[in-house]
TORROKE-696299 format. One record per residue (C-alpha): residue number from 1; residue in one letter; x, y, z. Coordinates in Angstrom, 1 decimal, decimal comma. Layout:
BEGIN
   num   residuo        x        y        z
   NUM         A        X        Y        Z
...
This chain:
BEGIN
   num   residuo        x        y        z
     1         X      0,0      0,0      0,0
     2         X      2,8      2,7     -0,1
     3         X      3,4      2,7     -3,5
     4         X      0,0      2,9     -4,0
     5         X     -0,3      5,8     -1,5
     6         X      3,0      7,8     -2,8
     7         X      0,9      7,4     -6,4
     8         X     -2,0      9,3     -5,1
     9         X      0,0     12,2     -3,5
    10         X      1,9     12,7     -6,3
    11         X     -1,3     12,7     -8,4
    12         X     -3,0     15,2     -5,9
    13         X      0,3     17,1     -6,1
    14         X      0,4     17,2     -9,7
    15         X     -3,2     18,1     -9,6
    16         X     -2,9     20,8     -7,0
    17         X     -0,2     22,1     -9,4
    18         X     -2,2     22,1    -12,4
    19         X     -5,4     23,7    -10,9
    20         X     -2,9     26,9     -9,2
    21         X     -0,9     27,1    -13,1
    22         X     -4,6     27,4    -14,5
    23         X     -5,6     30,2    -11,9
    24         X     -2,7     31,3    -12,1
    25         X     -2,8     31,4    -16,1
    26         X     -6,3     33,1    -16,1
    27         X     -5,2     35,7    -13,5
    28         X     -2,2     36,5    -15,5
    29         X     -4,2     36,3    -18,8
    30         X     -6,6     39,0    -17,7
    31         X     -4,1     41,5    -16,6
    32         X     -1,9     41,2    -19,9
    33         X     -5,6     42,1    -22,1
    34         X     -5,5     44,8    -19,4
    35         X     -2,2     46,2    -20,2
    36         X     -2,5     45,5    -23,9
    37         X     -5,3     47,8    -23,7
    38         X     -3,4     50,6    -21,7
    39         X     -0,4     49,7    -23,4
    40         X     -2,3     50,1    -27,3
    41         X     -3,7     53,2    -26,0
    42         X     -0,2     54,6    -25,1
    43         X      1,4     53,2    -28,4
    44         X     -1,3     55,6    -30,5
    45         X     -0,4     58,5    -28,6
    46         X      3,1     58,3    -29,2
    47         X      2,0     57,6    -32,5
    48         X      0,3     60,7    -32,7
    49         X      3,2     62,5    -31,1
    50         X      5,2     61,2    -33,9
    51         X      3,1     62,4    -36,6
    52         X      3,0     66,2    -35,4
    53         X      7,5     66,3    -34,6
    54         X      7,2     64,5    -38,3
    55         X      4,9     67,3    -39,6
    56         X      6,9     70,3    -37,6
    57         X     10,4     68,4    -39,5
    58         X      8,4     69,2    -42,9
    59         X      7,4     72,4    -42,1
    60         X     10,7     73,2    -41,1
    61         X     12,1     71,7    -44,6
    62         X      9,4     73,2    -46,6
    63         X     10,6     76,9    -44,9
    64         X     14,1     76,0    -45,0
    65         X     14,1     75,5    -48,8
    66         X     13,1     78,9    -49,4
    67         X     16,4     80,2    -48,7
    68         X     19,3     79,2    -51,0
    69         X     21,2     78,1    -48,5
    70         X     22,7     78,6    -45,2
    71         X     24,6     81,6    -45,9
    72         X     21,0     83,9    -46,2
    73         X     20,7     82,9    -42,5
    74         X     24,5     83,8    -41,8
    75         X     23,6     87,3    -43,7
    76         X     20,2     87,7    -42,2
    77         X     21,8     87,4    -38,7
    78         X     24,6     89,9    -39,7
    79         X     22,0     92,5    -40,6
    80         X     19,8     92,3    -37,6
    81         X     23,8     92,5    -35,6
    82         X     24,5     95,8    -37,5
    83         X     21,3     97,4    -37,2
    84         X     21,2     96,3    -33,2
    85         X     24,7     98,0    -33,4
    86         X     23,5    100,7    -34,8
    87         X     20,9    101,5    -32,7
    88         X     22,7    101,0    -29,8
    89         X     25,3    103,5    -30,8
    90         X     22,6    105,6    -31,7
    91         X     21,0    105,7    -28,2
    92         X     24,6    106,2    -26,4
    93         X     25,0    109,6    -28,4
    94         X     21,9    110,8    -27,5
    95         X     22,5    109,7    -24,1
    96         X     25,6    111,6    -24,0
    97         X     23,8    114,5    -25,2
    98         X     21,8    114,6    -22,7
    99         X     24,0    114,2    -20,0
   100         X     26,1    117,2    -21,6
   101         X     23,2    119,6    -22,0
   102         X     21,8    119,4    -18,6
   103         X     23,5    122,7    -17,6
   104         X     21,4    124,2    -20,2
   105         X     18,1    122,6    -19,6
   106         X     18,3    124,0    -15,9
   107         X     19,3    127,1    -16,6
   108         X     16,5    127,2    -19,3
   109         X     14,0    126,2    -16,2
   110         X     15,7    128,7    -14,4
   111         X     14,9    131,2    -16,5
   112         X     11,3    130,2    -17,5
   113         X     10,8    130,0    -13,2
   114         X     11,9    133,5    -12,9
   115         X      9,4    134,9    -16,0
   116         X      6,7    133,6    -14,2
   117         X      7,9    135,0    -10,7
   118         X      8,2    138,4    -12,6
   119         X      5,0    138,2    -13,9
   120         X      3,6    137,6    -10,5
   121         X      5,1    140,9     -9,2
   122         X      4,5    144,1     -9,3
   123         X      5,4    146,6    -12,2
   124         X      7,5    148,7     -9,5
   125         X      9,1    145,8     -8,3
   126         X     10,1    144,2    -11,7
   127         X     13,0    147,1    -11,5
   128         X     14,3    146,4     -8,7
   129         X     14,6    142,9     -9,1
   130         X     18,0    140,8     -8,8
   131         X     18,9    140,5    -12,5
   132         X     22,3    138,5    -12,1
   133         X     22,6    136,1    -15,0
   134         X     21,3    133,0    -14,6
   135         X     24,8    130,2    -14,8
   136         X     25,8    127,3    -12,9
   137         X     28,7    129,3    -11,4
   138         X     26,5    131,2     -9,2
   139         X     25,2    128,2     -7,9
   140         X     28,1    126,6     -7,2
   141         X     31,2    127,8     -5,4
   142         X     34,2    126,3     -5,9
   143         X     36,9    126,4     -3,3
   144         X     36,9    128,0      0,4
């Protein structure tokens, strides 16, 4: 009776065995439809993303060969560095100029102030009025 016996455990074993690899096979069957179906859905949009970097690469050739080649960009670049240049040069002078004529501008405020302090006085007192020219000198002492 122990062969017998060792027979049937090893047939229940084998058994056992088979019916968890079935589960086990269904279980793992289900979730790889699962992820094929998450998976597929990813696949299209990367497919899709494809597509549109293909289309902006044909765009981008289509525009490219407009220009005869590489030097038109070189030149275009060139330009737009001259005329930033330019302007910037441009800007400096007129910043210098302004910086140099602001002795002038105040003394032009200066002077514009005083009209309208004369015209608030009197017509006797507009005589008598301090009528020392109007320079930065006066304003400024230099030295003890």
């Amino acid at each position: 009776m122990g062969v017998d016996q060792e027979v049937e455990n090893i047939y229940e074993a084998i058994y056992n065995i088979n019916g968890s690899l079935s589960t086990f096979s269904l279980t793992l069957g289900n979730f790889i439809e699962k992820m094929d179906n998450i998976l597929g859905g990813f696949d299209n949009k990367v497919l899709g993303v494809v597509d549109k970097v293909n289309q902006i690469g044909d765009q981008t050739t289509s525009f490219m060969n407009h220009f005869p080649s590489s030097i038109a960009y070189l030149l275009t670049i060139f330009l737009v560095v001259i005329v930033l240049n330019l302007l910037s040069v441009w800007l400096i002078y007129y910043i210098y100029l302004f910086i140099n004529e602001r002795e002038i501008r105040f003394d032009r405020q200066v002077r514009l102030y005083r009209k309208q302090i004369y015209r608030m006085l009197p017509e006797e007192d507009f005589y008598n009025a301090d009528t020392t020219s109007i320079n930065s000198e006066n304003y400024i002492k230099i030295g003890p």
